[in-house]
N, C-alpha and C positions, 0 to 999 in steps of 0.2 A: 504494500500500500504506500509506503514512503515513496519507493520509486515513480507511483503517480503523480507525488508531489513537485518530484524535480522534473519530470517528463514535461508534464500537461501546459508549462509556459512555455518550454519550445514548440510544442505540437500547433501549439497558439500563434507563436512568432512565426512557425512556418506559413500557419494556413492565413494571418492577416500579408504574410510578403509576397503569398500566392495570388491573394484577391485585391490588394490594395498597392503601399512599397513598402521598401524598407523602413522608414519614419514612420509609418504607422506598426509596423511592424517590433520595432524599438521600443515604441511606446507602449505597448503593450506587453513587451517582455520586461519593464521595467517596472511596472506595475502588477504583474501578476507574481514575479518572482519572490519579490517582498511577503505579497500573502501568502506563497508556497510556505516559504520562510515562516511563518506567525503560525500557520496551520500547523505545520510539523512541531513547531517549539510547545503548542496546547497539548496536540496528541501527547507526544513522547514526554514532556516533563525537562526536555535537556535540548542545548542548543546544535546542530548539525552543523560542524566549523569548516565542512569541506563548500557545503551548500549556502553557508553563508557567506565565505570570501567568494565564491561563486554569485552570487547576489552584489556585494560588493564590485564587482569586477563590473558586472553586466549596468550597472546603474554607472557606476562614473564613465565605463566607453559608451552607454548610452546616451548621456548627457553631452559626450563630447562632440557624438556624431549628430543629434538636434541642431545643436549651437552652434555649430559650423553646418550642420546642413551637407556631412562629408558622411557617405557612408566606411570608408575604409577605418574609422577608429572602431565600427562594430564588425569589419573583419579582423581585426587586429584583436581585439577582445580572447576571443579563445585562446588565442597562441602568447597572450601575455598572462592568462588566466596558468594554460597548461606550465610556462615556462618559470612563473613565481613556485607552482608546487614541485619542479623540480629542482629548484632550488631549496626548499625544505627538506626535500626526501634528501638532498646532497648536506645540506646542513645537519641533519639530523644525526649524520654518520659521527659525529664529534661531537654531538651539543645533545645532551637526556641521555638516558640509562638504554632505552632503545632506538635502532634505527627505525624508522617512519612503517615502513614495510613490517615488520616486525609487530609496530602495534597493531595495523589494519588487519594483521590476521589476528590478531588477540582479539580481537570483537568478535570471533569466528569460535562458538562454543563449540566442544567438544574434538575439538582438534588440540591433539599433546605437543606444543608446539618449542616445547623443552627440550627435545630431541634432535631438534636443529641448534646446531650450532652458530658461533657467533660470525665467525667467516661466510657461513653462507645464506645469515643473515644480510652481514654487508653483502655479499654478492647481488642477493635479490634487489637491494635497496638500490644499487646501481642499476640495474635492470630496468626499474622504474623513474631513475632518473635519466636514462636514455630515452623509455618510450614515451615519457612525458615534452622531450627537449624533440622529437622526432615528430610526435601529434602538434607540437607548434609549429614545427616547417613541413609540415602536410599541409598544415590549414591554411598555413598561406601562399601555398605552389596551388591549393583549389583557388583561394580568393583570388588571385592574381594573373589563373591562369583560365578560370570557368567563367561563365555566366553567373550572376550574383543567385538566381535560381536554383543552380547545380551547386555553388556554397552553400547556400541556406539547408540544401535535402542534404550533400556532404553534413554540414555542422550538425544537425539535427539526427541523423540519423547513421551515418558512416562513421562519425567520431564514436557516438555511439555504442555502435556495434563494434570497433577497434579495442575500444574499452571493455567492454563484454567478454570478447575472445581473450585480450590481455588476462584480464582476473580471472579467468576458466583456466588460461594455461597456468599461469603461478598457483594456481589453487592444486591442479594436477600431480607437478609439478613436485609443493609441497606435500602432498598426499603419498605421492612415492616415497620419498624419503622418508619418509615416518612410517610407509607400509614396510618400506624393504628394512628398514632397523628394527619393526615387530617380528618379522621372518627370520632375521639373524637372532634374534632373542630367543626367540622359540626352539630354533635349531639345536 
């Protein structure tokens, strides 16, 4: 159900860039993301800090693409959005007790996640601070190189789906490594 929350103002900003343009388009993803935001904070009791500097992001390149009346600040938006997170995930490797990667699968119950070691925590953490530095120079070889139509379904939907595949394969991934060290245990 959360996931509806972060969806449904892109599905919105798709379908007003589809019938209208992008300014109307902006505006709407500026204003629904906020209530995404509010709605998630009632349900859950706690604040979603990926989906709020995500909210954050979308309102100030919002703002900037209005006010200039440019849309390239809300192409630029995601790939400044992707590229601040991986900048954390790279800062995290030195800065807190765990790397970044490392907590996001902690939120993931019933995974022993003690069984990975701290090397292949950093590993992963790089991992992620590649694919995050990589979905920013995707997003703007689409903005730059597509129709603002094939960005908006790219942004919407191929980022995505990029992200989807990503966490299915790290999830994988980690699942082996903790099945194949219960197999050696058991042996």
């Amino acid at each position: 159900m959360n996931m509806l929350f972060e969806f449904f103002p892109l599905l919105l900003f798709f379908g007003t860039l589809i019938l209208k343009d992008i300014y109307a388009a902006v505006l709407v993803l500026m204003i629904t993301m906020p209530i995404g935001l509010l709605v998630k904070r009632v349900r859950t009791g706690s604040l979603d800090k990926m989906y709020m500097w995500s909210t954050v992001f979308a309102v100030f390149f919002g703002a900037l693409t209005l006010y200039f009346r440019n849309p390239y600040f809300t192409y630029w938006k995601p790939t400044a959005f992707y590229w601040a997170v991986a900048i954390a995930f790279l800062a995290s490797t030195w800065m807190g007790e765990k790397p970044l990667a490392q907590r996001f699968f902690g939120l993931v119950e019933g995974l022993n996640l003690e069984k990975m070691a701290p090397t292949q925590w950093r590993r992963l953490n790089l991992i992620w601070v590649l694919f995050f530095a990589f979905a920013g120079v995707l997003n703007l070889y689409v903005a730059y190189n597509y129709s603002e139509k094939t960005w908006a379904t790219f942004k919407v939907f191929g980022l995505m789906g990029l992200m989807f595949v990503f966490i299915l394969g790290q999830t994988l991934w980690i699942a082996k490594i903790i099945g194949f060290e219960d197999e050696e245990a058991e042996g």
